[in-house]
C-alpha positions in Angstrom: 46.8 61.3 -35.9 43.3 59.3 -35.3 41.7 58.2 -37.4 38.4 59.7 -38.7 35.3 57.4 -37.9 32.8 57.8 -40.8 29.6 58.6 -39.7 26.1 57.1 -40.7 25.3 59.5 -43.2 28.4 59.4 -44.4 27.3 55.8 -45.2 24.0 56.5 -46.5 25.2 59.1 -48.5 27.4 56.4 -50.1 25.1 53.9 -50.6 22.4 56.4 -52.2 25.0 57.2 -54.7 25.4 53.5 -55.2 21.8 53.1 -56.1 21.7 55.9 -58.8 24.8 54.4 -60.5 22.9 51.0 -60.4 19.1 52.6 -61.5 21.6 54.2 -64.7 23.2 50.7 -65.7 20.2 49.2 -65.3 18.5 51.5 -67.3 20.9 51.7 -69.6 20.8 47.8 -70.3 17.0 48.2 -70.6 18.2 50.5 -73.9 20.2 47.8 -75.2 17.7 45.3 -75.0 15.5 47.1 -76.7 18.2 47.1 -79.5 18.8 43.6 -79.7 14.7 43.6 -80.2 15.1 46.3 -83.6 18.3 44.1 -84.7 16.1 40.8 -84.6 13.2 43.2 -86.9 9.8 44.2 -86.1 6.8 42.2 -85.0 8.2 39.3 -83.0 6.8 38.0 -79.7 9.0 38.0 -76.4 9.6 34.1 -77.1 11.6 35.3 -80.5 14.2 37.0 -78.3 14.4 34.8 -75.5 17.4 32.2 -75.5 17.7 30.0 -72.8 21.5 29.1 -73.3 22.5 33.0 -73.4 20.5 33.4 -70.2 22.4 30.8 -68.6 25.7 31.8 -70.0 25.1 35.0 -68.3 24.2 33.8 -65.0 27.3 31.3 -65.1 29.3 34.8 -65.7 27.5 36.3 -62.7 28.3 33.0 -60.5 31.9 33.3 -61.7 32.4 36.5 -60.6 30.6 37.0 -57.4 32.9 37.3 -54.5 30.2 38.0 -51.8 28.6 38.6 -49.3 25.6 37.6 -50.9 25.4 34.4 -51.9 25.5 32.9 -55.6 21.4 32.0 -55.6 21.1 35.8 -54.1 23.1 37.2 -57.1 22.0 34.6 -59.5 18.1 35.9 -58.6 18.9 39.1 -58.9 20.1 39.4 -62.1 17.5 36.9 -63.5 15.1 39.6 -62.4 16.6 42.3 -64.1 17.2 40.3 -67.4 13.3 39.1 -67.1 12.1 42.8 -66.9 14.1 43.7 -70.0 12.7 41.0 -71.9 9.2 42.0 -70.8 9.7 45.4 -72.1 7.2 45.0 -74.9 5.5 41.6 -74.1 6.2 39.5 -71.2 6.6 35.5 -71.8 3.4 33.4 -70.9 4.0 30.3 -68.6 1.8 27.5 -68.3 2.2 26.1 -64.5 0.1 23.8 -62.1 -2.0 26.1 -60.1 -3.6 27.5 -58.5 -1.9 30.5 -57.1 0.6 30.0 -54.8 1.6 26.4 -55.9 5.6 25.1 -55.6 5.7 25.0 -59.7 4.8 28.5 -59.4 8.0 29.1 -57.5 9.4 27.2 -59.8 8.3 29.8 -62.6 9.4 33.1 -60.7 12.7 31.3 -60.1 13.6 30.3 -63.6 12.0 33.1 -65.4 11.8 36.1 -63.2 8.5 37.8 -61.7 8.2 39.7 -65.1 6.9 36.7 -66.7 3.3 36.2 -66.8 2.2 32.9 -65.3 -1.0 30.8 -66.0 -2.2 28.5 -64.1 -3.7 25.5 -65.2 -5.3 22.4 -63.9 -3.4 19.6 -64.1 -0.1 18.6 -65.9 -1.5 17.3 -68.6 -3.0 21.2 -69.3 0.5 22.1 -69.2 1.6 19.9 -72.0 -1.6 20.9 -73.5 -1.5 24.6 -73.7 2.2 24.8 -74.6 1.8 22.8 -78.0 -1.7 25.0 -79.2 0.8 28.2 -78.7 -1.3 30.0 -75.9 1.5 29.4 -73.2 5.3 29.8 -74.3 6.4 27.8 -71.7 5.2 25.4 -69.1 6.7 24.5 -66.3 6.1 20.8 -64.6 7.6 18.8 -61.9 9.2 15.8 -62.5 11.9 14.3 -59.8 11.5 14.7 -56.0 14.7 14.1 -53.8 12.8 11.8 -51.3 10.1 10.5 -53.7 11.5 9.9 -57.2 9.8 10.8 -60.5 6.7 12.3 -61.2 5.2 9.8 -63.2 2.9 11.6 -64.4 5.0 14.4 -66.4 7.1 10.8 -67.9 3.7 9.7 -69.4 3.2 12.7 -70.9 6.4 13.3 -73.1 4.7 9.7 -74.7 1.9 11.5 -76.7 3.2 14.8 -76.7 5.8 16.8 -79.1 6.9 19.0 -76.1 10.5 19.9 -75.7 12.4 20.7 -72.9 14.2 23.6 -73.1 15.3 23.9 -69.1 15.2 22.9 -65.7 15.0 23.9 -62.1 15.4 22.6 -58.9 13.6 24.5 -56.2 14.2 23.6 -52.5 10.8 22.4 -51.3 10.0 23.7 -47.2 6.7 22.3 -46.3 4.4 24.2 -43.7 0.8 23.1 -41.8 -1.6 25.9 -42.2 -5.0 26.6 -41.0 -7.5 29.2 -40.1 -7.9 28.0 -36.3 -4.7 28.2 -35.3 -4.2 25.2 -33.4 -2.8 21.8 -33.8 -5.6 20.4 -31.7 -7.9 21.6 -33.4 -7.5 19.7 -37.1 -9.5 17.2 -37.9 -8.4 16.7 -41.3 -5.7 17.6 -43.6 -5.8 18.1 -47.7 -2.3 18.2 -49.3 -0.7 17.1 -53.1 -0.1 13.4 -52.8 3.8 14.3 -52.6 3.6 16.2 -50.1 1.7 14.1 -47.9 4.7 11.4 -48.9 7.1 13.8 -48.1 5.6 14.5 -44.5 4.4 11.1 -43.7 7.1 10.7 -40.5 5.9 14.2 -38.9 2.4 13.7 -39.6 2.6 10.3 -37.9 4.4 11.7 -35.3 2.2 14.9 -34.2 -1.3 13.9 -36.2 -1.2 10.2 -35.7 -5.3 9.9 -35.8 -5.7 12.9 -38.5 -7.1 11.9 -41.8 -5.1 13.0 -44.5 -6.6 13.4 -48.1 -4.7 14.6 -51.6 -6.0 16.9 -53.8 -4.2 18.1 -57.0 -1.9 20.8 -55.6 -0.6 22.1 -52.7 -2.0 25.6 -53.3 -5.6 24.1 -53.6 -5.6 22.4 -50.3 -4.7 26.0 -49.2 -7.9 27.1 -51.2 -10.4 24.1 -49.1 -8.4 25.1 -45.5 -9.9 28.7 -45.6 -13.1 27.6 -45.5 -12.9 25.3 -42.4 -11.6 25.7 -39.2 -10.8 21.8 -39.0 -9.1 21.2 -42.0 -5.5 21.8 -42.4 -2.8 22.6 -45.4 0.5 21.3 -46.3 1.5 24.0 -48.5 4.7 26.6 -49.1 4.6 29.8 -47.0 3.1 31.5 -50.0 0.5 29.4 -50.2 -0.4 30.6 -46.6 -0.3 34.0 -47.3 -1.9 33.8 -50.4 -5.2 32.3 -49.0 -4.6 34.2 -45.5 -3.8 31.0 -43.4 -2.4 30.7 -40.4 0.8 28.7 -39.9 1.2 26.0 -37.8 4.4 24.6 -38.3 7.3 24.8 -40.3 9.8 22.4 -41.9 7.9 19.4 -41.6 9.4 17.8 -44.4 11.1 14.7 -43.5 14.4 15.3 -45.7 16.5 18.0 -44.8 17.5 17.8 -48.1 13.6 17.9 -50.3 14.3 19.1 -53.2 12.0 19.0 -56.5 13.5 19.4 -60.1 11.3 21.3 -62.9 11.6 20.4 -66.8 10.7 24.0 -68.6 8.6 23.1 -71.7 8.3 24.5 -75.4 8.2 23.8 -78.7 11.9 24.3 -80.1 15.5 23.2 -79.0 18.1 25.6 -78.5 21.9 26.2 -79.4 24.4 24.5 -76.8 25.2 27.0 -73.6 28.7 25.3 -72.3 27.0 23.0 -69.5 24.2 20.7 -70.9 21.9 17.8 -70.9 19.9 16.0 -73.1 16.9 13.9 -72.1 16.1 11.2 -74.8 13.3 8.8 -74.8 14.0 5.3 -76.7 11.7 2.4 -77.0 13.2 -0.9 -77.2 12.6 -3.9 -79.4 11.5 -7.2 -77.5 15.0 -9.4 -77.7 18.0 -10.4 -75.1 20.6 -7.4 -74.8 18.2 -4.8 -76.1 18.8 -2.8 -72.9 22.8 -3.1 -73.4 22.1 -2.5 -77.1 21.0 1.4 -76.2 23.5 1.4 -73.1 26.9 0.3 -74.2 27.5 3.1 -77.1 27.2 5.9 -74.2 30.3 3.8 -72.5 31.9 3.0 -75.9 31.9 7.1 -76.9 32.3 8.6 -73.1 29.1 10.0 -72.9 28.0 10.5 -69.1 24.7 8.9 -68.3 22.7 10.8 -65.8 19.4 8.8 -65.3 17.3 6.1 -66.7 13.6 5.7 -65.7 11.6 2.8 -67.6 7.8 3.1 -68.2 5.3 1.4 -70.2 5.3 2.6 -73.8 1.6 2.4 -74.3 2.1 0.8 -77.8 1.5 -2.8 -76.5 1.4 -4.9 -73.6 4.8 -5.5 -71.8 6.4 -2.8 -74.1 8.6 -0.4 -72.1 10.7 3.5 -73.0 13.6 4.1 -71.6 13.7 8.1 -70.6 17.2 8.8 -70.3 19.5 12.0 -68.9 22.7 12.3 -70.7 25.3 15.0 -70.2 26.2 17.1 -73.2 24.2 18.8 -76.1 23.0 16.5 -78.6 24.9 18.8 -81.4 28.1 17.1 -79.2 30.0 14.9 -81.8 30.5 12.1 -79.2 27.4 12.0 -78.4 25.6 12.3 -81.9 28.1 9.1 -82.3 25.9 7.3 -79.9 23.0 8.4 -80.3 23.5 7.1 -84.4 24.6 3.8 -83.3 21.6 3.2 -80.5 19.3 4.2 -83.3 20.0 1.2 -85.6 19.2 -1.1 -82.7 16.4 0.8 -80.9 12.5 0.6 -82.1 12.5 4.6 -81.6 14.5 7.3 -80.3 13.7 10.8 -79.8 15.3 13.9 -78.4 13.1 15.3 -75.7 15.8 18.1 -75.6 19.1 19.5 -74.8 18.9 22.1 -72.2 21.4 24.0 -69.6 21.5 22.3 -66.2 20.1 24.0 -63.5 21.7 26.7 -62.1 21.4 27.8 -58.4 
C-alpha cells in the first residue's frame, strides 16, 4: 500500500489546532500569575512581583529543554515575552534607558525585559542612575563593556556616587548600519554617531568615507534624529534606529568586529536571592601601601573564588586614589566567597557589593 501524502490543509489544519492549544496555556498561565499577585496581597507595584533569579531559572529551564529548530535566543525571547506580558497584567515595570527612541540600550531593554515593559528614555547615563534611585524608573538599563572598545567609563564613574544595584545584565549583539535621507554614499558630507560607534567603525569609515567628517553626539538614535533633517549628513545607528526616524540605509554591518558585542548592567535599588549561575560586581578602594592590590586579590585564590574582571579608576576621594571594580563568579550569599570578601575587608579602605545578579543569558 502507498503511502498517504498529507495535504496542505491537512497541515494547516494541524497547526491551527496547535495555536488554540498554545492561546489556552498561555492564557491559562496568565490566571496563575495573577495568583501569585493575590498570594503576595493587595496593593503592590509590578517591581514587588518581579524576581530576577526566578526569571532566569525559567529561561535556563527553557534553554535546557529546547531541542529545536529554533534556536535557544529564539525560544529564550519567546518566553521572556510571554512571562513580561503576565507581569504587566496590572502595571507594567518602568525602565530608565539612554534614548532617544530607537537607541542599542533600548534593545537592550526589550531583550532583557520583554516589550511589555514600559521604557523611558532619558538623557544621558547619568539620568539613568538618577531616576532609578528617586523611584520613578524601576529599572535602568546602561551600557558598560564593548567587545572591541572596553568599558564604558562613564557607567564605572557612576556606581562612585551612587547607591544603585545591579540586579542583571545583557549582552546584545551590536550590527551597525549608515543611514541617510539621500540615499547615496556620495552624497554625505558629514556623519553624527555615539563616540563608540564611530570607534567601532573607524576601519570602514576610513575605508569608504576617508574625507567625511565624523562628529559624536550622545546616542546612536539621536544622530538618527539630526540625519532626517539633512540630506548630507549620515547615521551610524541600529536598523531600528532607521526605521524609526524613516532613514534610508546605506550599508550594513560596518562594524569592524565580527564579533561587537555590548554588555548591559540592569539597575535598581535591592539585591536579589541567588538563581544557580551568578556574579557579583564589588567595588573596593585601596589603602596607599606596597601589596594593597595583592591584599584584595589573593583571598579570591586562597578560597577558589573565580575572578572575572578588574577595571581600576580614580576614586574621586583624593588625588592618586584608585577603586578596583571587580566581577566575581558566585552570589555574595556563597560561603566561599563571603570568606573572601571578610578577609579583603580588613585590609581594604572600602568595599561594597554593587550586586549579585544571574549572568546573561542568550
Amino acid at each position: 500500500m502507498s503511502e498517504t501524502k498529507t495535504s496542505l490543509s491537512d497541515v494547516r489544519q494541524r497547526i491551527d489546532s496547535i495555536d488554540r492549544q498554545i492561546q489556552e496555556l498561555i492564557s491559562e498561565r496568565a490566571n496563575w500569575a495573577r495568583e501569585v499577585a493575590k498570594v503576595k496581597g493587595e496593593g503592590l507595584s509590578a517591581i514587588d512581583y518581579y524576581r530576577p533569579e526566578r526569571e532566569a531559572h525559567v529561561l535556563r529551564m527553557v534553554v535546557d529543554r529546547n531541542q529545536g529548530p529554533l534556536s535557544d535566543t529564539e525560544m529564550v525571547r519567546l518566553f521572556r515575552e510571554i512571562m513580561s506580558s503576565c507581569l504587566a497584567q496590572e502595571d507594567p515595570l518602568k525602565i530608565g534607558y539612554l534614548g532617544p527612541e530607537g537607541t542599542f540600550s533600548e534593545q537592550a531593554v526589550r531583550k532583557h525585559f520583554g516589550h511589555a515593559a514600559y521604557g523611558l528614555p532619558l538623557g544621558s547615563i547619568e539620568e539613568v542612575f538618577q531616576e532609578v534611585a528617586a523611584g520613578h524608573a524601576d529599572f535602568g538599563i546602561v551600557p558598560v563593556e564593548n567587545s572591541g572598545q572596553g568599558m564604558i567609563q562613564m557607567t564605572l564613574d557612576m556606581f562612585l556616587t551612587s547607591d544603585a544595584r545591579i540586579c542583571g545584565e545583557v549582552e546584545l549583539r551590536v550590527h551597525q548600519c549608515l543611514h541617510s535621507m539621500a540615499g547615496r554614499l556620495e552624497d554625505i558630507r558629514r556623519i553624527y554617531a555615539h563616540a563608540q560607534s564611530l570607534q567601532q567603525c573607524k576601519t570602514w569609515l576610513r575605508m569608504n568615507l576617508p574625507d567625511v567628517a565624523c562628529e559624536a553626539v550622545s546616542s546612536n538614535a539621536e544622530a538618527a534624529r539630526v540625519a532626517r533633517h539633512a540630506d548630507d549628513v549620515g547615521a551610524i545607528a541600529g536598523e531600528t534606529a532607521g526605521k524609526v526616524y524613516g532613514l534610508k540605509t546605506l550599508a550594513t554591518g560596518i562594524e569592524d568586529r565580527a564579533d561587537n558585542t555590548t554588555r548591559f548592567l540592569v539597575i535598581g535599588r535591592s539585591l536579589f536571592p541567588p538563581s544557580g549561575n551568578d556574579r557579583t560586581s564589588l567595588l573596593v578602594t585601596v589603602n596607599d601601601k606596597p601589596g594593597a592590590l595583592y591584599d584584595v586579590l589573593s583571598p579570591f585564590a586562597k578560597h577558589c573564588v573565580s575572578l572575572n574582571r578588574i577595571e581600576s579608576r580614580p576614586a574621586h576621594s583624593g588625588k592618586w586614589q584608585y577603586a578596583f571594580f571587580i566581577d566575581i563568579s558566585g552570589h555574595i550569599q556563597d560561603e566561599t566567597l563571603q570568606a573572601a570578601v571578610k578577609e579583603i575587608e580588613q585590609s581594604v579602605a572600602q568595599l561594597r557589593v554593587l550586586g549579585s545578579y544571574p549572568v546573561a543569558l542568550p
